[in-house]
N, CA, C and O atoms as a GROMACS GRO file, in nm:
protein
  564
    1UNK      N    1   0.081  -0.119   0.000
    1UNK     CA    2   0.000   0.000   0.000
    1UNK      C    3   0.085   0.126   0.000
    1UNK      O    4   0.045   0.232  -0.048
    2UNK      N    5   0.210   0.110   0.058
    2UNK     CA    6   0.282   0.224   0.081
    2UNK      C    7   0.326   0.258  -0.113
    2UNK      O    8   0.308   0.366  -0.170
    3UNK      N    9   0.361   0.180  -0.152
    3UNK     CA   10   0.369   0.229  -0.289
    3UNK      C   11   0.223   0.286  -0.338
    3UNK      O   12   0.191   0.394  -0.289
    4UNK      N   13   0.166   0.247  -0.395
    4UNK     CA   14   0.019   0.297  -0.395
    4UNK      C   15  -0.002   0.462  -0.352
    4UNK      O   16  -0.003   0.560  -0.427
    5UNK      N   17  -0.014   0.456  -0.229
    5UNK     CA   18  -0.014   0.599  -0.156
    5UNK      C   19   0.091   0.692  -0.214
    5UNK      O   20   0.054   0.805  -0.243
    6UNK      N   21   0.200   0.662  -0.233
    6UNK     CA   22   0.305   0.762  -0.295
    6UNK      C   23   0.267   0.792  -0.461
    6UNK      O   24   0.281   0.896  -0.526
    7UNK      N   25   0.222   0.683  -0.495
    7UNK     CA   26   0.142   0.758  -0.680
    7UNK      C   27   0.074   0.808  -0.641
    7UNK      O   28   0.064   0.922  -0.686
    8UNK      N   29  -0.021   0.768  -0.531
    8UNK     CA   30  -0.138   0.863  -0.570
    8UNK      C   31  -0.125   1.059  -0.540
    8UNK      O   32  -0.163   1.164  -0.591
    9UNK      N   33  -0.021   0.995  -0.390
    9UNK     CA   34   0.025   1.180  -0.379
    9UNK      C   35   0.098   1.210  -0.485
    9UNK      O   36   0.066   1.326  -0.514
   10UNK      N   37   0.201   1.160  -0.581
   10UNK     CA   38   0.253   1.184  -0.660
   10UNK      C   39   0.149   1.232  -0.781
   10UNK      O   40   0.164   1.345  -0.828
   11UNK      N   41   0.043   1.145  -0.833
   11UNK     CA   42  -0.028   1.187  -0.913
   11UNK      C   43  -0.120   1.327  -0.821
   11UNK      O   44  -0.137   1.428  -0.889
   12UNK      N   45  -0.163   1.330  -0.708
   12UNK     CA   46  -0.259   1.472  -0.698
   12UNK      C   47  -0.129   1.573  -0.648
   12UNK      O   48  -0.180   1.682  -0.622
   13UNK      N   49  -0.054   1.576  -0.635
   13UNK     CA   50   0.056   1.695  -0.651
   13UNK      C   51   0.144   1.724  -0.770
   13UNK      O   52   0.233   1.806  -0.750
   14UNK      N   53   0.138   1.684  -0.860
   14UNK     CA   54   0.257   1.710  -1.013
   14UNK      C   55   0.175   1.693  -1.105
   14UNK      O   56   0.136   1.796  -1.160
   15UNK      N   57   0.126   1.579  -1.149
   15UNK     CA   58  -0.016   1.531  -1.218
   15UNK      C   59  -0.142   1.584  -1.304
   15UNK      O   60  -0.162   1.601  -1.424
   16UNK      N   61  -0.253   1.609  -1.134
   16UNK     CA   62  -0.339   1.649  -1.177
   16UNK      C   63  -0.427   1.769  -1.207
   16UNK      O   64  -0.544   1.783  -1.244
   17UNK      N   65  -0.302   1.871  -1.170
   17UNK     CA   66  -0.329   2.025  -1.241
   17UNK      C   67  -0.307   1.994  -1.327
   17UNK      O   68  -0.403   1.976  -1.402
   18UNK      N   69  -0.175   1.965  -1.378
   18UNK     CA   70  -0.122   1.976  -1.551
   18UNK      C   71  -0.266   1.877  -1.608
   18UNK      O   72  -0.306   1.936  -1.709
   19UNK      N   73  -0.322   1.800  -1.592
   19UNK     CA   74  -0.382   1.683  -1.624
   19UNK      C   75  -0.536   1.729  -1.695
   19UNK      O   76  -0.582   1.712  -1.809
   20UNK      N   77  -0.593   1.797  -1.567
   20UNK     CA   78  -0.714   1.879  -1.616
   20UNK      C   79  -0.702   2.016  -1.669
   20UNK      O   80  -0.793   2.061  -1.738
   21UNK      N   81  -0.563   2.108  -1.633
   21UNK     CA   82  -0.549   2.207  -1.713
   21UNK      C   83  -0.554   2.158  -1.903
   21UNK      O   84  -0.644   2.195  -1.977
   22UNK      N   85  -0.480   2.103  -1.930
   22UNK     CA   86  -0.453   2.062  -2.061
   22UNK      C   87  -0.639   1.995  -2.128
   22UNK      O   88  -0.682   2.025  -2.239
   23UNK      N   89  -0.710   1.911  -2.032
   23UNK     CA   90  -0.819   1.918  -2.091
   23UNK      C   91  -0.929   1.997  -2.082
   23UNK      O   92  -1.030   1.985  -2.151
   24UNK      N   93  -0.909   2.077  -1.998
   24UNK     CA   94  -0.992   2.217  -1.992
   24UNK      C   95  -0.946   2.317  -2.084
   24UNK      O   96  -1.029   2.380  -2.150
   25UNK      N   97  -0.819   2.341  -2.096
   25UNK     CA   98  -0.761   2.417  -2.205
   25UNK      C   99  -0.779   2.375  -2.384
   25UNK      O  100  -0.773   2.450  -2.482
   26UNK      N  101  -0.801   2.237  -2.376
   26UNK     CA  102  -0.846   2.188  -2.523
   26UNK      C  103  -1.010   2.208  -2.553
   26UNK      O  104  -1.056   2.216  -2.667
   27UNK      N  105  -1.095   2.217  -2.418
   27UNK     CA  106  -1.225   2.199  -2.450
   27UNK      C  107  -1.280   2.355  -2.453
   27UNK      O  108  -1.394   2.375  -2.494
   28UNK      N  109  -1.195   2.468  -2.406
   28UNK     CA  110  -1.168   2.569  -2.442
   28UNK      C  111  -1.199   2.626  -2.543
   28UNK      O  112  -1.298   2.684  -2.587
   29UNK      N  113  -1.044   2.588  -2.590
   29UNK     CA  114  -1.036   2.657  -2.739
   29UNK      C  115  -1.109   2.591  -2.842
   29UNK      O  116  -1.085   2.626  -2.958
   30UNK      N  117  -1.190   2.505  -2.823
   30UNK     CA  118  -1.300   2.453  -2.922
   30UNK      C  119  -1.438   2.524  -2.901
   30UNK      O  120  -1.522   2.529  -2.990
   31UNK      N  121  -1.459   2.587  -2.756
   31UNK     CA  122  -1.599   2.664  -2.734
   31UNK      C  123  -1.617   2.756  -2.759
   31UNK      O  124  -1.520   2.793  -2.825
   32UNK      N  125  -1.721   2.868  -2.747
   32UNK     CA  126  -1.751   2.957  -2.743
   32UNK      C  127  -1.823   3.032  -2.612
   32UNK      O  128  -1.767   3.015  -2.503
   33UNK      N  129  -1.901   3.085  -2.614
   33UNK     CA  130  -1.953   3.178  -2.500
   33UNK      C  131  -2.126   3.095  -2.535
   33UNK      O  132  -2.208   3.048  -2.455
   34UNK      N  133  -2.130   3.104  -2.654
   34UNK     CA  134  -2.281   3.029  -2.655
   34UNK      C  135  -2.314   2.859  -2.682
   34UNK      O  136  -2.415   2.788  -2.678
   35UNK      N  137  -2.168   2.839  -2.712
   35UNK     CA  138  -2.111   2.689  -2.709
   35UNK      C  139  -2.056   2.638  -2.593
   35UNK      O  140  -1.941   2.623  -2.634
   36UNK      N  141  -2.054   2.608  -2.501
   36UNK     CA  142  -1.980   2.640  -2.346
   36UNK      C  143  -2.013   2.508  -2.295
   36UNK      O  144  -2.123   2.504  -2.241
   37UNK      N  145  -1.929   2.369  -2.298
   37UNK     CA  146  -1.916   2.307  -2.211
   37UNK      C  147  -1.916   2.291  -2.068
   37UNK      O  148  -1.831   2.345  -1.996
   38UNK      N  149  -2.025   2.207  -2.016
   38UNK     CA  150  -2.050   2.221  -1.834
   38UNK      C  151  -1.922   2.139  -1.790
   38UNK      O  152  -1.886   2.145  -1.672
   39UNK      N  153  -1.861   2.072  -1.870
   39UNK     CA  154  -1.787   2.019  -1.786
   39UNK      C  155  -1.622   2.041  -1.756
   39UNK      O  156  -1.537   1.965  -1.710
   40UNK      N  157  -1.615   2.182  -1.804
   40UNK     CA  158  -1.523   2.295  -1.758
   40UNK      C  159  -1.538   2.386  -1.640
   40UNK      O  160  -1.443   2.437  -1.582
   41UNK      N  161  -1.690   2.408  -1.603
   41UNK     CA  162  -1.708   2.423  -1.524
   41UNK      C  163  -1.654   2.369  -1.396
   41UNK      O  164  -1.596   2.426  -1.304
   42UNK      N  165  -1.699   2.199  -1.421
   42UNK     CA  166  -1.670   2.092  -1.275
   42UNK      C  167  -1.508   2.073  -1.309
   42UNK      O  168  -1.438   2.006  -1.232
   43UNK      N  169  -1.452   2.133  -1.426
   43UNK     CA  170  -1.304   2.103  -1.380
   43UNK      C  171  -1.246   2.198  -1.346
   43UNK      O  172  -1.131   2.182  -1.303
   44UNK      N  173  -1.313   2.358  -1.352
   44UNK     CA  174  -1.225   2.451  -1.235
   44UNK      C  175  -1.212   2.427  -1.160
   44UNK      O  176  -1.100   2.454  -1.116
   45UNK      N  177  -1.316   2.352  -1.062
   45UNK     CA  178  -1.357   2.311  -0.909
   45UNK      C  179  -1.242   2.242  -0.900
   45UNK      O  180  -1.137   2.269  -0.842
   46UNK      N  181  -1.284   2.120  -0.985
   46UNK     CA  182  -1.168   1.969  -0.925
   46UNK      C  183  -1.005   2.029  -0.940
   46UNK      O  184  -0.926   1.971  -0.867
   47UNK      N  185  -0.959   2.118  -1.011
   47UNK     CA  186  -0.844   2.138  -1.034
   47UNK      C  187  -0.776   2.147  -0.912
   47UNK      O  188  -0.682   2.072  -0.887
   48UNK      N  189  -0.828   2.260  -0.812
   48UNK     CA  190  -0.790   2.286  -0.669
   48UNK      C  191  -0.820   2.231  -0.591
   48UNK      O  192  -0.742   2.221  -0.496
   49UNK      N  193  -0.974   2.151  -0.584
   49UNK     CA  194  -1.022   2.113  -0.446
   49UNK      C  195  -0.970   1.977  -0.439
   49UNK      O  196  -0.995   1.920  -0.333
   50UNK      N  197  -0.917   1.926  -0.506
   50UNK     CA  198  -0.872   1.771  -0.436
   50UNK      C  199  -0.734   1.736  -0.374
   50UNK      O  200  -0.712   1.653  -0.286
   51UNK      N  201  -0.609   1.849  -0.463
   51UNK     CA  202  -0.513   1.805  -0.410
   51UNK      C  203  -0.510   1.942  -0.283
   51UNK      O  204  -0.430   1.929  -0.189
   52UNK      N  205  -0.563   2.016  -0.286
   52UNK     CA  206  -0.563   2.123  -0.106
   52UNK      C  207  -0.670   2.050  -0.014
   52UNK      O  208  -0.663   2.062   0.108
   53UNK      N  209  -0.781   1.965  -0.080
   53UNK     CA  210  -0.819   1.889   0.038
   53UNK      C  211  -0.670   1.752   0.081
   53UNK      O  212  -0.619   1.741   0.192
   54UNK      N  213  -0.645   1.696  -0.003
   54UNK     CA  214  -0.597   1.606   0.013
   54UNK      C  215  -0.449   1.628   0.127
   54UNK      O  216  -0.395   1.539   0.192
   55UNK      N  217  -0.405   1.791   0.122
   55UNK     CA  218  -0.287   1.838   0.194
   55UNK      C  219  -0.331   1.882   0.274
   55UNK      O  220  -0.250   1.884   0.367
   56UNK      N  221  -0.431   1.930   0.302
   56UNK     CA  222  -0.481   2.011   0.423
   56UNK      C  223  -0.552   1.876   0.541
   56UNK      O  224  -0.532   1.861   0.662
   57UNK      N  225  -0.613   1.817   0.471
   57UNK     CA  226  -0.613   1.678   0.615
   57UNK      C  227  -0.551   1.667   0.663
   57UNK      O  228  -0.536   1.776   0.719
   58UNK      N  229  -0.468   1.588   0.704
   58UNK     CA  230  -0.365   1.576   0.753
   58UNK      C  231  -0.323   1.714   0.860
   58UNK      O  232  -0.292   1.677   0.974
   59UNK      N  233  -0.320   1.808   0.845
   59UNK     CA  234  -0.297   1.914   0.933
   59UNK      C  235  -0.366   1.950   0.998
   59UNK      O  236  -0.322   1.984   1.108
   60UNK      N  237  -0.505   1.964   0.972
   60UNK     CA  238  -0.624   1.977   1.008
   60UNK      C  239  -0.656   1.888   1.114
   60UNK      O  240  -0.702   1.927   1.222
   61UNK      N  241  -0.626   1.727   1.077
   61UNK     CA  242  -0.634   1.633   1.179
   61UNK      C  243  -0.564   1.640   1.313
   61UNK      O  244  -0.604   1.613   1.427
   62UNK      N  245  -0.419   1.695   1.256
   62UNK     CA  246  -0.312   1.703   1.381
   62UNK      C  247  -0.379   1.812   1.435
   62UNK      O  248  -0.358   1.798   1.555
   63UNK      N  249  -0.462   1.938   1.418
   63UNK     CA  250  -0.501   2.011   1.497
   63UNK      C  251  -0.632   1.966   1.589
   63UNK      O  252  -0.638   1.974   1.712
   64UNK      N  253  -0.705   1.931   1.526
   64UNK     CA  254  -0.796   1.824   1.646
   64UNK      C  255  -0.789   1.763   1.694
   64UNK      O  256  -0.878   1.739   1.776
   65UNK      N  257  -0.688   1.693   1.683
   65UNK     CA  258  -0.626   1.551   1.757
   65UNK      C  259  -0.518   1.612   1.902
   65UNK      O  260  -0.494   1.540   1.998
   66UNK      N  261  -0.468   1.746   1.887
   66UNK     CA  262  -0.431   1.796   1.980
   66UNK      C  263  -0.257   1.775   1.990
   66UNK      O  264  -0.185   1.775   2.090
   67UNK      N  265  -0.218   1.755   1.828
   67UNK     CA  266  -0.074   1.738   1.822
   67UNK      C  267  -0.046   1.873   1.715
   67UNK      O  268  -0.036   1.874   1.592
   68UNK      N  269  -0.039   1.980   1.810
   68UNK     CA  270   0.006   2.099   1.788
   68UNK      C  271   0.134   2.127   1.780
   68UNK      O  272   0.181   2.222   1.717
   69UNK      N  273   0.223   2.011   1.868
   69UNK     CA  274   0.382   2.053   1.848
   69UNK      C  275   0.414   2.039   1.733
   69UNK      O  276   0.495   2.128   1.710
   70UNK      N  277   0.395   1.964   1.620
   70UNK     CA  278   0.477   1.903   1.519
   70UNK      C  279   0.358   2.013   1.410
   70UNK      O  280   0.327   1.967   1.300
   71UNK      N  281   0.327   2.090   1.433
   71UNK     CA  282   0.299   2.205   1.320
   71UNK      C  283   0.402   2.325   1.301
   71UNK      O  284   0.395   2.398   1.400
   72UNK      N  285   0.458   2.352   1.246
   72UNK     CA  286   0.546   2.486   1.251
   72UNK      C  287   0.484   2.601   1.202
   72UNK      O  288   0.364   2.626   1.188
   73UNK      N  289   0.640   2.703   1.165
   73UNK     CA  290   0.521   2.827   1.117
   73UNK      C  291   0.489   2.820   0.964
   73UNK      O  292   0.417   2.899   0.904
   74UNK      N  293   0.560   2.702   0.907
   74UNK     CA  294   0.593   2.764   0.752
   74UNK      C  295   0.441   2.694   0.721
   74UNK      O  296   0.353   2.748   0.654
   75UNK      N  297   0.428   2.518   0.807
   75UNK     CA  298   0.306   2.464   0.776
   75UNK      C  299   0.163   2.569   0.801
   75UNK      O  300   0.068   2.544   0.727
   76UNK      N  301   0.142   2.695   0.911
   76UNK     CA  302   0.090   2.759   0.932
   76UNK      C  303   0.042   2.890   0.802
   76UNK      O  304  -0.048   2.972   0.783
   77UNK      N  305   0.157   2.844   0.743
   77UNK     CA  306   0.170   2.987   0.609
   77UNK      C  307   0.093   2.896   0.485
   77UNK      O  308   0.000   2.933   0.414
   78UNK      N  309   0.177   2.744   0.485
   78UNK     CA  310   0.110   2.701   0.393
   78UNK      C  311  -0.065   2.682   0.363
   78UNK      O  312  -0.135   2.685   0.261
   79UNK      N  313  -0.094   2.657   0.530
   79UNK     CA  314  -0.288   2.624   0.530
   79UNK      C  315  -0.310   2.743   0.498
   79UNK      O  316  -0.410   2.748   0.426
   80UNK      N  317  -0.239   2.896   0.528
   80UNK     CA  318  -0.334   2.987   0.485
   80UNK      C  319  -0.342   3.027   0.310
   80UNK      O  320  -0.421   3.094   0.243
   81UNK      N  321  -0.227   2.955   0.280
   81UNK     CA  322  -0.220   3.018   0.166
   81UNK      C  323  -0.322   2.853   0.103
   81UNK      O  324  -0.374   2.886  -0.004
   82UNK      N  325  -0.342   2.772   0.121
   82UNK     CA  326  -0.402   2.649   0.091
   82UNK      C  327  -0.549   2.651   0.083
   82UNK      O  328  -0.606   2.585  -0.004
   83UNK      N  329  -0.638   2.748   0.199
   83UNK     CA  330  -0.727   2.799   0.236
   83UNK      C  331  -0.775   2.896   0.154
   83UNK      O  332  -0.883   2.893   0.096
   84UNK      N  333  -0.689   2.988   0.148
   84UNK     CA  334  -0.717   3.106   0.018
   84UNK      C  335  -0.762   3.054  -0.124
   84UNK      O  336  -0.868   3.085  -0.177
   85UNK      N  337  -0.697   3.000  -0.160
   85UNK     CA  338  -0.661   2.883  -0.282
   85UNK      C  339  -0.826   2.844  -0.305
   85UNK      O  340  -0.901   2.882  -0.395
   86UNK      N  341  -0.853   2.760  -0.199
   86UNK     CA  342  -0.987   2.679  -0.198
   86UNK      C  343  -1.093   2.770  -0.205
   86UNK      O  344  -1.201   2.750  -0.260
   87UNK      N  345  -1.061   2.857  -0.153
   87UNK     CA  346  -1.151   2.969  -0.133
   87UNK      C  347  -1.197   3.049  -0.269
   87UNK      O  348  -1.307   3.072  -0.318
   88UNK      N  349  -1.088   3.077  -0.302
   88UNK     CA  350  -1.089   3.156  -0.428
   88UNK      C  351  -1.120   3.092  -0.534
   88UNK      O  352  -1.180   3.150  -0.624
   89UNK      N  353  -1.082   2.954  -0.542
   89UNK     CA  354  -1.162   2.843  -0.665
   89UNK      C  355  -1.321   2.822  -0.669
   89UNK      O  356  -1.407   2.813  -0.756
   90UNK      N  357  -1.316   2.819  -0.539
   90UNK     CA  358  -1.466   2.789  -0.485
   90UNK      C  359  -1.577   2.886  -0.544
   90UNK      O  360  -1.678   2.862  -0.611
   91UNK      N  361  -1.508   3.042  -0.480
   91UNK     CA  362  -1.598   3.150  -0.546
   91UNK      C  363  -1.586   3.127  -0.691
   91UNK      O  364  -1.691   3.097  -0.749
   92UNK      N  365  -1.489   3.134  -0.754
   92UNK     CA  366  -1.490   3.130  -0.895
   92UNK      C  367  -1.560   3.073  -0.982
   92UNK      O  368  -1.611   3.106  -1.090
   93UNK      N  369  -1.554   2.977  -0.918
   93UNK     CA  370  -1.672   2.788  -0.995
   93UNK      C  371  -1.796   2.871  -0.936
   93UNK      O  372  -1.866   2.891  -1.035
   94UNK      N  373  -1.839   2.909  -0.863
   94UNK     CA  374  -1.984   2.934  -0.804
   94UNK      C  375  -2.003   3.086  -0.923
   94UNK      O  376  -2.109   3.088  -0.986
   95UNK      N  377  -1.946   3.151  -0.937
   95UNK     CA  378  -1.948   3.287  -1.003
   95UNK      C  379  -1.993   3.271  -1.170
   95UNK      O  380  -2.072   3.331  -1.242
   96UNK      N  381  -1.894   3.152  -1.190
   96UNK     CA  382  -1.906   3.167  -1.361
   96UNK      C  383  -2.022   3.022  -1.376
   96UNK      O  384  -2.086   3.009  -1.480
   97UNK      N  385  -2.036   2.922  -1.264
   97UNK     CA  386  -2.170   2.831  -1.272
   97UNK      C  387  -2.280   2.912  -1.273
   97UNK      O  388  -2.371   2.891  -1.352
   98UNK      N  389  -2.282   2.984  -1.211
   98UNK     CA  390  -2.399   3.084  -1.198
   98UNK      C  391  -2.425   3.126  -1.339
   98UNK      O  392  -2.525   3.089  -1.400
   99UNK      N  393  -2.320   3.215  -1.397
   99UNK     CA  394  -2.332   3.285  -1.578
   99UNK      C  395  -2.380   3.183  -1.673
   99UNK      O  396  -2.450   3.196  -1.774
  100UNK      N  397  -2.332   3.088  -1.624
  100UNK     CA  398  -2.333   2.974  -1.738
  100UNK      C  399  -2.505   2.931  -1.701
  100UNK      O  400  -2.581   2.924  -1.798
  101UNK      N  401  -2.551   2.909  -1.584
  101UNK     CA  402  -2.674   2.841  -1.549
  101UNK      C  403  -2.781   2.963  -1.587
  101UNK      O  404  -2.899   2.929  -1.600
  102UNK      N  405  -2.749   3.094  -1.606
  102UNK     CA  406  -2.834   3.191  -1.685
  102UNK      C  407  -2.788   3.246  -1.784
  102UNK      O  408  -2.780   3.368  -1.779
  103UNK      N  409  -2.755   3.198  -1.870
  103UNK     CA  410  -2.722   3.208  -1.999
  103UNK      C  411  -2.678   3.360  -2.007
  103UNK      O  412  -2.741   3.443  -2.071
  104UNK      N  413  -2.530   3.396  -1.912
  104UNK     CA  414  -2.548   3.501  -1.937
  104UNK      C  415  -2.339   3.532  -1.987
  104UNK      O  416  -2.292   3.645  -1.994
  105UNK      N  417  -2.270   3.430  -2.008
  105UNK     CA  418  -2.166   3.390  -2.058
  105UNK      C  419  -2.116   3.505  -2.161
  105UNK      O  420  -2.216   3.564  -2.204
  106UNK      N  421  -2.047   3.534  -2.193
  106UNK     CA  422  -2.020   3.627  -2.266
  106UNK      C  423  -1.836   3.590  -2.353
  106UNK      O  424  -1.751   3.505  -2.330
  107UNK      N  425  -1.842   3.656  -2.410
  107UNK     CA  426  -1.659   3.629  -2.491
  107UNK      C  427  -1.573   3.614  -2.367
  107UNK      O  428  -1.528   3.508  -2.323
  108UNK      N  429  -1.553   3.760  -2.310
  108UNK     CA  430  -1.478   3.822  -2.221
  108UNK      C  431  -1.421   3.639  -2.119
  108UNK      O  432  -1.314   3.588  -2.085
  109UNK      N  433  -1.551   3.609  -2.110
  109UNK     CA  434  -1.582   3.524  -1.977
  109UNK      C  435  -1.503   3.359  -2.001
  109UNK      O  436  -1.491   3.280  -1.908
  110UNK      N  437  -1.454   3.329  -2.149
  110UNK     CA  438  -1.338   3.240  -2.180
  110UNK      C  439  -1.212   3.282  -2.105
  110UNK      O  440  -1.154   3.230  -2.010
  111UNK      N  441  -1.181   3.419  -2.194
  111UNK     CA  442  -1.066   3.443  -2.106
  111UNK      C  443  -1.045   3.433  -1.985
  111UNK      O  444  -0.962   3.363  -1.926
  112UNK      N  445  -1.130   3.512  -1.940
  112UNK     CA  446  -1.112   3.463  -1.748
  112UNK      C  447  -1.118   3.362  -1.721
  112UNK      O  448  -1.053   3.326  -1.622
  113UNK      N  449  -1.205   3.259  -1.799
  113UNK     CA  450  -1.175   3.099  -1.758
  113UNK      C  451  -1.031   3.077  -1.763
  113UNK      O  452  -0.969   3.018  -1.675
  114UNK      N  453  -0.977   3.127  -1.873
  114UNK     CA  454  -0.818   3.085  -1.894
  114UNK      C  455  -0.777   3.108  -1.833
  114UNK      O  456  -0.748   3.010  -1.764
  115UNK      N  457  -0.730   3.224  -1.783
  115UNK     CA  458  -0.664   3.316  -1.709
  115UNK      C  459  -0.642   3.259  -1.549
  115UNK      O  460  -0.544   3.259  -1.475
  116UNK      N  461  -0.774   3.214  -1.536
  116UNK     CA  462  -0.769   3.139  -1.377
  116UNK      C  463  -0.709   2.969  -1.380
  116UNK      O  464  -0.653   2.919  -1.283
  117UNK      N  465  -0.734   2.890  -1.519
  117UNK     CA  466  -0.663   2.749  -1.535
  117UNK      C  467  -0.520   2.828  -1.511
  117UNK      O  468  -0.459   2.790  -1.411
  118UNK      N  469  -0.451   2.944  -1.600
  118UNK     CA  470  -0.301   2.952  -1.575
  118UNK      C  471  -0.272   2.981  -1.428
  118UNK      O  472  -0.167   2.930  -1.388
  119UNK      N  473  -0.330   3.040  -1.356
  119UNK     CA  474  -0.325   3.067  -1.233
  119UNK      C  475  -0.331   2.970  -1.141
  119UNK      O  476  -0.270   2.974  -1.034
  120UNK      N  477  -0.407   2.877  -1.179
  120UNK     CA  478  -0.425   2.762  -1.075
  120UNK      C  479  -0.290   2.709  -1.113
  120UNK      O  480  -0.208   2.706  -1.021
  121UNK      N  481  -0.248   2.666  -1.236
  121UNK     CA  482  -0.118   2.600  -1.320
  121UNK      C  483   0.012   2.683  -1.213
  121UNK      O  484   0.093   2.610  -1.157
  122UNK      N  485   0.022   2.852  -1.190
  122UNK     CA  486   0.091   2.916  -1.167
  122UNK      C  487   0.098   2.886  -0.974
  122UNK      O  488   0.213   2.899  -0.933
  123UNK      N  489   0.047   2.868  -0.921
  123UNK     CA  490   0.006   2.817  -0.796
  123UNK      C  491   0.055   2.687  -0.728
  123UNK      O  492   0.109   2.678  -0.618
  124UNK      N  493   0.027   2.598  -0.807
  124UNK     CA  494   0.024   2.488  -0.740
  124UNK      C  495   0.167   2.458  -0.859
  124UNK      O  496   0.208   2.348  -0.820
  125UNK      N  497   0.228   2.487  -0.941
  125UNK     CA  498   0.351   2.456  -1.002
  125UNK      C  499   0.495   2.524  -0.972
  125UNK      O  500   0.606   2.490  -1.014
  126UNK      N  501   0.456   2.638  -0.880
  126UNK     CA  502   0.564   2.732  -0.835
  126UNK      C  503   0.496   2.775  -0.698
  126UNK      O  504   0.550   2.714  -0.606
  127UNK      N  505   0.422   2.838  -0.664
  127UNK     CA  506   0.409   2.866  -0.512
  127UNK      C  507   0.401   2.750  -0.409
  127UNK      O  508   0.468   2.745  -0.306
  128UNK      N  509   0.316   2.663  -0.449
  128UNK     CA  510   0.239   2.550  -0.341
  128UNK      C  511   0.427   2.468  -0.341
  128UNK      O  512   0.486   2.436  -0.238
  129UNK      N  513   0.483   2.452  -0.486
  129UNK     CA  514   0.603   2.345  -0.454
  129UNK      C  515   0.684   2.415  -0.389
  129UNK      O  516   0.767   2.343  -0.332
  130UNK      N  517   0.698   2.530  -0.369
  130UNK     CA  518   0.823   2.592  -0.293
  130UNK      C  519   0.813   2.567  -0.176
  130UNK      O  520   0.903   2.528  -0.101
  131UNK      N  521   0.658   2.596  -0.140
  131UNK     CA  522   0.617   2.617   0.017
  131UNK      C  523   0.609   2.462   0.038
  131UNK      O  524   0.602   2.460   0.161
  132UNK      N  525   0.606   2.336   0.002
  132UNK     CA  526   0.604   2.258   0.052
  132UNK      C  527   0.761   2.176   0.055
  132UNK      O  528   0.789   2.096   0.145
  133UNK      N  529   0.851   2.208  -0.053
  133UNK     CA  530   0.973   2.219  -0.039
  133UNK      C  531   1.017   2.302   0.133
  133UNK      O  532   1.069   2.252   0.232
  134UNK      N  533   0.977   2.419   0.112
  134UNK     CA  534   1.069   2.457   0.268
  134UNK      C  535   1.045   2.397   0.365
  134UNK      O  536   1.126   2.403   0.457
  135UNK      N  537   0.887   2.293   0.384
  135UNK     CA  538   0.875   2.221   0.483
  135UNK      C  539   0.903   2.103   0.428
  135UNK      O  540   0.799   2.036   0.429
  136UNK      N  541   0.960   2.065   0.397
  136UNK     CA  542   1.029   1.952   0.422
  136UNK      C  543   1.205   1.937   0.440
  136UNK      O  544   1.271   1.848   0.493
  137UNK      N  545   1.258   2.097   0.354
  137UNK     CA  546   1.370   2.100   0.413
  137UNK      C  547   1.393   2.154   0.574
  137UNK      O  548   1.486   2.113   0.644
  138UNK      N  549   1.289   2.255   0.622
  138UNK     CA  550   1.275   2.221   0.761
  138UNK      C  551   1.296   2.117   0.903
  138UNK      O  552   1.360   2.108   1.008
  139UNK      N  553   1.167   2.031   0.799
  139UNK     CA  554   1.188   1.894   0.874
  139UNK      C  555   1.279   1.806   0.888
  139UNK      O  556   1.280   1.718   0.973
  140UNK      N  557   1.402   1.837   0.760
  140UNK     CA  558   1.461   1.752   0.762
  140UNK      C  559   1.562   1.828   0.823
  140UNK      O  560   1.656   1.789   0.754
  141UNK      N  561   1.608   1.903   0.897
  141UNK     CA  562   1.714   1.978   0.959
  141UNK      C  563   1.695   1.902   1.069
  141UNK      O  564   1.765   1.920   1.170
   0.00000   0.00000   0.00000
């Protein structure tokens, strides 16, 4: 199982941004504003919410469980910035589900779809790896 568990974090940390960016980005540039695939919609969502749920357990747990020593500050920087993340996907998917569920989609409103896949891409490919890089070179001091 221990192998197992390491693809699978391996696949929801390196993986599965690039994974659904690239098919959200193909189903994209084939739509339009009055052509608009729903299921770009459910992949803004999934892009963020599985691998910041999947990192944030674990911390979350150690805080209810009442093992507060073995949190530091950088893990403290990372939930907030992990939190934000979720947060901000969350509104986003709820903002443009909404346009899309009243037909009120427009040109403009691709781009910003894009704009937020590169961002999520820009996030979790350079911010999230750094910050989880320093905790682990932390830990390993």
């Amino acid at each position: 199982f221990y192998i197992f568990g390491q693809a699978f974090s391996l696949y929801l940390l390196i993986i599965h941004p690039a994974l659904l960016f690239a098919y959200a980005r193909i189903l994209l540039k084939v739509s339009d504003h009055k052509n608009f695939p729903e299921v770009i919609i459910i992949t803004m969502l999934a892009i963020p919410f599985f691998p910041i749920v999947y990192t944030l357990f674990p911390i979350v747990y150690d805080l209810f469980t009442g093992n507060i020593s073995g949190i530091s500050a950088t893990d403290v920087i990372f939930v907030v910035f992990e939190v934000a993340a979720l947060i901000f996907g969350i509104v986003f998917f709820v903002h443009y589900a909404r346009r899309f569920a009243f037909d009120k989609l427009v040109p403009r409103d691709l781009y910003a779809i894009h704009h937020y896949l590169l961002g999520t891409l820009i996030y979790f490919y350079f911010i999230r790896l750094t910050i989880i890089s320093s905790i682990l070179a932390a830990g390993a001091i």
